[in-house]
Every structure is written in structure tokens, then in C-alpha cells.
C-alpha positions in Angstrom: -15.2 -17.8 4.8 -13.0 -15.3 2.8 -14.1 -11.6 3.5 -12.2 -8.3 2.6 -10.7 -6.4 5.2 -13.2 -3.6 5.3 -15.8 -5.9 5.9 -13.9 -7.9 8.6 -13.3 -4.3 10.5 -16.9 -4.0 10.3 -18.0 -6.4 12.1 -15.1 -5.8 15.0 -16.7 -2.6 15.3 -20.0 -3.8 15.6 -18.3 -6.6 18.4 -19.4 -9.1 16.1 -16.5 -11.6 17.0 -15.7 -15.3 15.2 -13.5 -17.9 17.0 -10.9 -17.6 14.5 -9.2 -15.2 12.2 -6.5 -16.5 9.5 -5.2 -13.1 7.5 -3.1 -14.2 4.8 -3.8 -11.4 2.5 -0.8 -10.3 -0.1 -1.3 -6.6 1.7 0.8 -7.0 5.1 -1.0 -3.4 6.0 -4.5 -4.9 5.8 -3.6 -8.3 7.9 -1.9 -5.0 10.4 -4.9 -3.8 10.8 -6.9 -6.6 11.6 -4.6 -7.7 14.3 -4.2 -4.1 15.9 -8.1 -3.7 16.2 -8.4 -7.0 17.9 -5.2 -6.6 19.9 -5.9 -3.4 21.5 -9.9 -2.8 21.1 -11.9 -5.7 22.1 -10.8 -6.2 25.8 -9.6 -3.4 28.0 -7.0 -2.9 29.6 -7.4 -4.8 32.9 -9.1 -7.8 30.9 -5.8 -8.1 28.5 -3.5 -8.5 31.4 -5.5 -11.9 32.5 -7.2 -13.0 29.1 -4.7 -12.0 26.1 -2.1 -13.7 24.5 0.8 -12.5 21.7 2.9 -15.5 20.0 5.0 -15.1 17.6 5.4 -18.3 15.1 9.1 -18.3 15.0 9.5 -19.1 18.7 5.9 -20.8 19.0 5.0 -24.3 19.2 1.0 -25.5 17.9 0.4 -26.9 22.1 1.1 -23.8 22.9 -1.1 -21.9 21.0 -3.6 -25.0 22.1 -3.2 -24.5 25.4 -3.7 -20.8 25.6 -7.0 -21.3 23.0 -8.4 -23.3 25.2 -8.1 -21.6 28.7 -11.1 -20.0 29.8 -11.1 -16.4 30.1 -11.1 -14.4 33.6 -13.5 -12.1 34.8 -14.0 -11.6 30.7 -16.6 -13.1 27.9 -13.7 -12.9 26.0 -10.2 -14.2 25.7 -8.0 -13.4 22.8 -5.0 -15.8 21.5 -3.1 -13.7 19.0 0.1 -15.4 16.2 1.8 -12.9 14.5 3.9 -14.1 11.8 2.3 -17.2 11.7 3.5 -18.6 8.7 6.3 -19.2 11.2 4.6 -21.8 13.4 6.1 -24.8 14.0 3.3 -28.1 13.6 0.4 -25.9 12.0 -1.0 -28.6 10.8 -1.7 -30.0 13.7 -4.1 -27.0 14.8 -6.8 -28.6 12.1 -8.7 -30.2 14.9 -9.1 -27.0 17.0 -10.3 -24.8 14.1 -12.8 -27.8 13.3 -14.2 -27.6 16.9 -13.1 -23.8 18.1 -13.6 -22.7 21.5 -16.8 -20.2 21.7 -14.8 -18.2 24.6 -11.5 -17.5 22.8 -10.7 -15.3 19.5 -7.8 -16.7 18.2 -5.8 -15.1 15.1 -2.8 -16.3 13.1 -1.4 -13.5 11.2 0.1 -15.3 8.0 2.2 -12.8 6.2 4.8 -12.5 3.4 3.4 -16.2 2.0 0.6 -17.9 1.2 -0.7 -21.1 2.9 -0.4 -24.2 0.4 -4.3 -24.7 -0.6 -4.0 -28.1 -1.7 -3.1 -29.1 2.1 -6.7 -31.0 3.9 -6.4 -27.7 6.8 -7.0 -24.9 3.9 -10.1 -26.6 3.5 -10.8 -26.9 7.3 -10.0 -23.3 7.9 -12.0 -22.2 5.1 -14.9 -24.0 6.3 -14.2 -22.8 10.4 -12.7 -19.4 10.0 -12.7 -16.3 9.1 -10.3 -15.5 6.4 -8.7 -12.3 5.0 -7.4 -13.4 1.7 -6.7 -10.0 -0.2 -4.4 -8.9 -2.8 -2.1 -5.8 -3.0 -3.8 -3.1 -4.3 -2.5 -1.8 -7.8 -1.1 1.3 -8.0 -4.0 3.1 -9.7 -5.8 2.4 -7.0 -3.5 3.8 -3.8 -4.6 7.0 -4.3 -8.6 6.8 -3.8 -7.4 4.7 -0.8 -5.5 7.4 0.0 -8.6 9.5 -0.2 -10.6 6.7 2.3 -7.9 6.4 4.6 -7.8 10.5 5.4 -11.4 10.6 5.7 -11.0 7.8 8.9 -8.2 10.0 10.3 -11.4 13.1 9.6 -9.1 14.7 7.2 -10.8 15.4 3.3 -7.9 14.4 0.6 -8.9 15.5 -2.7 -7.8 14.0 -5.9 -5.1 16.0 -6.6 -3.4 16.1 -3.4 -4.1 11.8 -3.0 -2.2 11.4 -6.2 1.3 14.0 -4.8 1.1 11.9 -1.7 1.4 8.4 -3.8 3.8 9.6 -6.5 6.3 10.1 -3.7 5.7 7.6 -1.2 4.9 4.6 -3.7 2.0 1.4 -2.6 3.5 1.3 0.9 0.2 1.6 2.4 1.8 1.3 6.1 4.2 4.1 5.3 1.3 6.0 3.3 -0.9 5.5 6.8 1.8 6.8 8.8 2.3 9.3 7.3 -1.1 10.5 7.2 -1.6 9.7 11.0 1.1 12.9 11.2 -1.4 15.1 9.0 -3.9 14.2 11.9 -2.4 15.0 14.6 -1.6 18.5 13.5 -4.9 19.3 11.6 -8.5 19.6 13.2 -10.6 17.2 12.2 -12.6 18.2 9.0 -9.4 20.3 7.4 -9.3 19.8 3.9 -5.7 19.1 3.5 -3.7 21.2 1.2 0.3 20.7 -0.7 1.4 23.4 1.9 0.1 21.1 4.8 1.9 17.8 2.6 5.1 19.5 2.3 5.0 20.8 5.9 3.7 17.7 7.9 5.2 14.7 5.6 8.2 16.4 4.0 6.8 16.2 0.5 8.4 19.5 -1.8 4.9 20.6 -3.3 7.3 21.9 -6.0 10.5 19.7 -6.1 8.1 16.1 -6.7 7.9 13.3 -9.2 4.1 14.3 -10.1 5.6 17.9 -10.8 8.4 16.3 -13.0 6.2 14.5 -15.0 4.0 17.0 -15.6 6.9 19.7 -16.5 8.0 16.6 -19.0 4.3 16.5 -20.4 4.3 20.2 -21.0 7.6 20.6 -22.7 9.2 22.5 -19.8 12.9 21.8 -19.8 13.7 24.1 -17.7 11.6 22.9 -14.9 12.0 19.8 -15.5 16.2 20.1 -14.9 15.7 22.2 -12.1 13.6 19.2 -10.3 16.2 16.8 -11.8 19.1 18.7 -10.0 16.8 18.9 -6.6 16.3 15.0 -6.7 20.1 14.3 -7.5 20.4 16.6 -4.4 18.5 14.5 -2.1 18.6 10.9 -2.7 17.9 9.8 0.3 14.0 11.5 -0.2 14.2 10.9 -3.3 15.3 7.6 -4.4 16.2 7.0 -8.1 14.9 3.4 -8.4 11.7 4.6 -7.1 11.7 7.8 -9.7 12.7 5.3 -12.7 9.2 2.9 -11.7 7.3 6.6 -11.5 8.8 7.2 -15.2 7.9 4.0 -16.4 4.3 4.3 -15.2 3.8 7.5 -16.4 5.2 6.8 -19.9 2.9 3.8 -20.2 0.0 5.4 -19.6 1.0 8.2 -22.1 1.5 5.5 -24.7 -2.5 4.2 -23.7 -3.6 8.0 -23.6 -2.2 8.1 -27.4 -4.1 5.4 -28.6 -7.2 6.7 -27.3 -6.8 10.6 -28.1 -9.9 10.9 -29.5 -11.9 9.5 -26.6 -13.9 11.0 -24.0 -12.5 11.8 -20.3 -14.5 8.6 -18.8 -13.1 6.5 -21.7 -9.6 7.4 -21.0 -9.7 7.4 -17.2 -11.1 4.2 -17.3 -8.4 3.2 -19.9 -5.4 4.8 -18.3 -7.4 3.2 -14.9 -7.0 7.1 -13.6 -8.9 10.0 -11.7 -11.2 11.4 -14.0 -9.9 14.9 -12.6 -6.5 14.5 -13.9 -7.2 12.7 -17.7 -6.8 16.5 -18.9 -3.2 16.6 -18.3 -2.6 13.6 -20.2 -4.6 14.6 -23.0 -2.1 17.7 -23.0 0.8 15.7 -22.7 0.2 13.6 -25.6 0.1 16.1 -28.2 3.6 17.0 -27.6 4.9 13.4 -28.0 4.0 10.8 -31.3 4.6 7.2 -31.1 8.2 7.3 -32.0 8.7 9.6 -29.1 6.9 7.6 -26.1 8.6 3.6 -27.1 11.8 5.7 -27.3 11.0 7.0 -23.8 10.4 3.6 -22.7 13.7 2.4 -24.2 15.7 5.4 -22.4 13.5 4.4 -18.9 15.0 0.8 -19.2 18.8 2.0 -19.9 17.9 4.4 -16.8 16.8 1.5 -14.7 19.5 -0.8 -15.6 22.1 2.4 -14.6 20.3 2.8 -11.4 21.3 -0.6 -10.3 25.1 -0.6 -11.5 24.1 -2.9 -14.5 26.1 -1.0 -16.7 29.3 -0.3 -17.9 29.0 3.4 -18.3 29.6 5.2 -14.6 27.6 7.9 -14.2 25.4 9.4 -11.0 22.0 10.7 -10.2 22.1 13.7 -11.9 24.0 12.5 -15.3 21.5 9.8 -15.1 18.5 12.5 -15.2 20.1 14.6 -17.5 20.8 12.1 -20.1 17.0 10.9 -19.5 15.4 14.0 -20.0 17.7 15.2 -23.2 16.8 11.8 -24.9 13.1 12.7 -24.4 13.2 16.3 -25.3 15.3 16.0 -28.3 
């Protein structure tokens, strides 16, 4: 039975166990999770040495992760079988007749990642039947930064809008980087802090005044001269501030601008839902479109993808970082 990750954390919290776990979802961070809960919360510490197993796929055989499913657990109701990078396992097919008849004692979880299982295979339907399964996608980009939001408030931190949307300009959908980095905010704030830029730029190393959500916003307003001075700080610093990355920041932003044109004369909760934004930030794009027309915004587009192709040494013309920003932000402005 397919179930999203929230509600298969749900039920490990509540020690409501099944025999078997497949995670195969698109979202490597979400099958992560999964296995960390069950690998370091469900027996304790003097249970795992006796009644828990880690495989890995790439050096596992399926009788061996037989064998260890069907051992009986020690001093334990529980014993726990875990197969990371299980896409890796040599003779899965095989395993069909275990998750058809599981043992009741043992938890066993194959962590699937960076593929998907072929569904036309007779075990897809066997595990679907037997198992429970974590079949997620990755979540858009509109979307990382009310996750963002969630994912402070389980560390006890409050995230607001604003601040979620910094924090995913400059660290992109990598939700396991993203949750790293707020497991730092934690660790330095009390529980309950709402979390400020000054606490971002201090804890997680983002400029609250040298980012790409303050770039596009100086580009929305007209301001050339911030937006060179940001330029110059990003050429500066590469390494934090990859190009690539900036170009697909560009590239989003300049999308939605074109959307936010076409629908200038709706409502906020029209356009948010259009632009598929935070209400709280629809204003800005509202601004920003009545500085650009039509023309403008597909020439931006066009100056994104010359950018891009740059960025990867696709072109003839050698230039660096900061002739590659320059030349980007003069073609908009002019």
C-alpha cells in the first residue's frame, strides 16, 4: 500500500510497525528519513546490537537478507533487517516469496533510491499487495519553501514566509542539504525563536544582502546599482554562489514574471495561485511587472539561455562570472 512519507512517520511514531517497508520515492531525503527513524528509534541501543541488521545491496545477496528476515529476535519483540541502496541487490526477485508471507517478528526495509522498480515485473504487484510503500515524487520548487516552513517548526524553530523563500533561493530543492542546514539553526537557537536573515546569514552563511532573492528583487525594481553590486559579490564567491545555480534562479524568476504579466489585472490569490507562490510575496511581482512589457521578459528569457549556455563553456565567446552578469543585467536594463 503506497503512503506518503508523513504519514509513514506517523505511524512509526505511534509504534505502529509493518513487516516490510519498500521506499522508492523520487525524493532520496524522504526514503532518508524513513530509514533513520527505523534505524535508530524503534529498538534501543542494547536491543540493536543483538536484533538489527544494515546491508547494503551492492555487496548483498537476497539469502542473505532471507536469512537475517527470518531469525528471531533476542530478548526483543522486534528485530529489524535494513537494505540501503537496494536497487543494488543482487536476485530481488527472488525475495517475492518472503514479502508474500513476511515474518510478524522482523521489520524489514529496502531503501530503493535513484531508480524506480520496473512495475510491470509480477513482485511490484506482490510488494504492493504485502508492503508498505513510499512512492513519492520530488517536490517542485514552489513548494520547498512551505516545506521549509514545516521542517523548522519540527526542529521548534517558526520560519516565516519571507525568510523560507532566502533560505531556498540560495540553497536550491536539496531538501537534505536544506535540513541540514536548518538542524544548525537549531542547535544555536531556543526552541520557539522565530528565526530572522541576521540568524540565516550568521548560522548558514546566507548574505541577507549579497543573495539571489535580493538580486531579483533589485532587477524587479529597476536598481542597477544594486543589482551590479550583488553581481560583483557573486562573481567574488563562486564557490557560495554558483553561476549555474543563479542562471536556473533567473530563469524561474523571469517565468513567473512573464505569468504575473498576463495576469496583471488579477487579484493576489489569482496570481499566487498562478505564479504557484506565497500569497505574502505576489506584491513584489506585481511591482516588478510594471517596469518590464512583453518584449522585455522573452528577451530576458533569450539573454538567460545565452547565460546558461556560457556557464557551461558552450560558447565560443570566453568570458567569466562577472562579464557573464554584467552582460546579463545590461541586456535587461537597456
Amino acid at each position: 500500500m503506497s503512503q506518503t512519507h508523513t504519514a509513514i512517520l506517523k505511524d512509526l511514531k505511534a509504534k505502529k510497525y509493518a513487516p516490510v517497508y519498500f521506499l522508492m520515492s523520487e525524493e532520496p531525503y524522504f526514503t532518508d528519513l524513513i530509514t533513520e527513524h527505523i534505524e535508530t528509534q524503534i529498538l534501543d541501543e542494547g536491543e540493536r546490537s543483538f536484533n538489527q541488521v544494515v546491508m547494503y545491496g551492492k555487496e548483498t545477496h537476497f539469502k542473505q537478507v532471507l536469512d537475517q528476515a527470518r531469525q528471531y529476535p533476542m530478548m526483543s519483540p522486534h528485530r529489524v533487517v535494513i537494505v540501503k541502496e537496494a536497487q543494488e541487490l543482487g536476485g530481488l526477485d527472488n525475495l517475492e516469496s518472503y514479502f508474500s508471507q513476511p515474518s510478524p517478528q522482523t521489520i524489514l526495509v529496502l531503501a530503493y533510491k535513484h531508480k524506480k522498480l520496473d512495475k510491470r515485473k509480477k513482485i511490484w504487484k506482490t510488494i504492493k499487495a504485502n508492503a508498505v510503500v513510499l512512492e513519492g515524487k520530488k517536490l517542485y520548487e514552489n513548494k520547498i519553501p512551505s516545506y521549509i516552513t514545516s521542517m523548522g517548526s519540527e526542529e521548534g524553530l517558526q520560519i516565516s514566509p519571507k525568510v523560507a523563500q532566502v533560505i531556498a533561493e540560495n540553497l536550491g530543492t536539496d531538501l537534505s542539504k536544506i535540513a541540514n542546514e536548518l538542524k544548525k539553526l537549531s542547535l544555536n537557537l531556543d526552541k520557539g525563536t522565530a528565526v530572522t536573515l541576521d540568524h540565516v546569514e550568521n548560522y548558514i552563511g546566507i548574505n541577507k544582502d549579497y543573495n539571489v532573492f535580493e538580486l531579483q528583487k533589485a532587477i524587479g525594481t529597476r536598481n542597477k546599482e544594486k543589482a551590479y553590486r550583488i553581481a560583483q559579490y557573486f562573481a567574488s564567491n563562486k564557490k557560495a554562489h554558483p553561476i549555474q545555480r543563479n542562471v536556473g534562479a533567473f530563469y524561474s524568476y523571469f517565468s513567473k514574471l512573464l505569468v504575473a504579466k498576463q495576469y496583471e489585472r488579477s487579484d493576489n490569490a489569482t496570481l499566487a495561485k498562478q505564479l504557484g507562490v506565497n500569497p505574502y510575496i505576489v506584491g513584489e511581482y506585481k511591482s516588478a511587472v510594471k517596469n518590464y512589457d512583453f518584449a522585455q521578459l522573452r528577451k530576458a528569457i533569450y539573454l538567460i539561455h545565452e547565460m546558461d549556455k556560457r556557464s557551461k563553456g558552450l560558447d565560443i565567446k570566453h568570458i567569466d562570472d562577472l562579464g557573464m552578469y554584467q552582460e546579463f543585467l545590461y541586456g535587461v536594463f537597456n
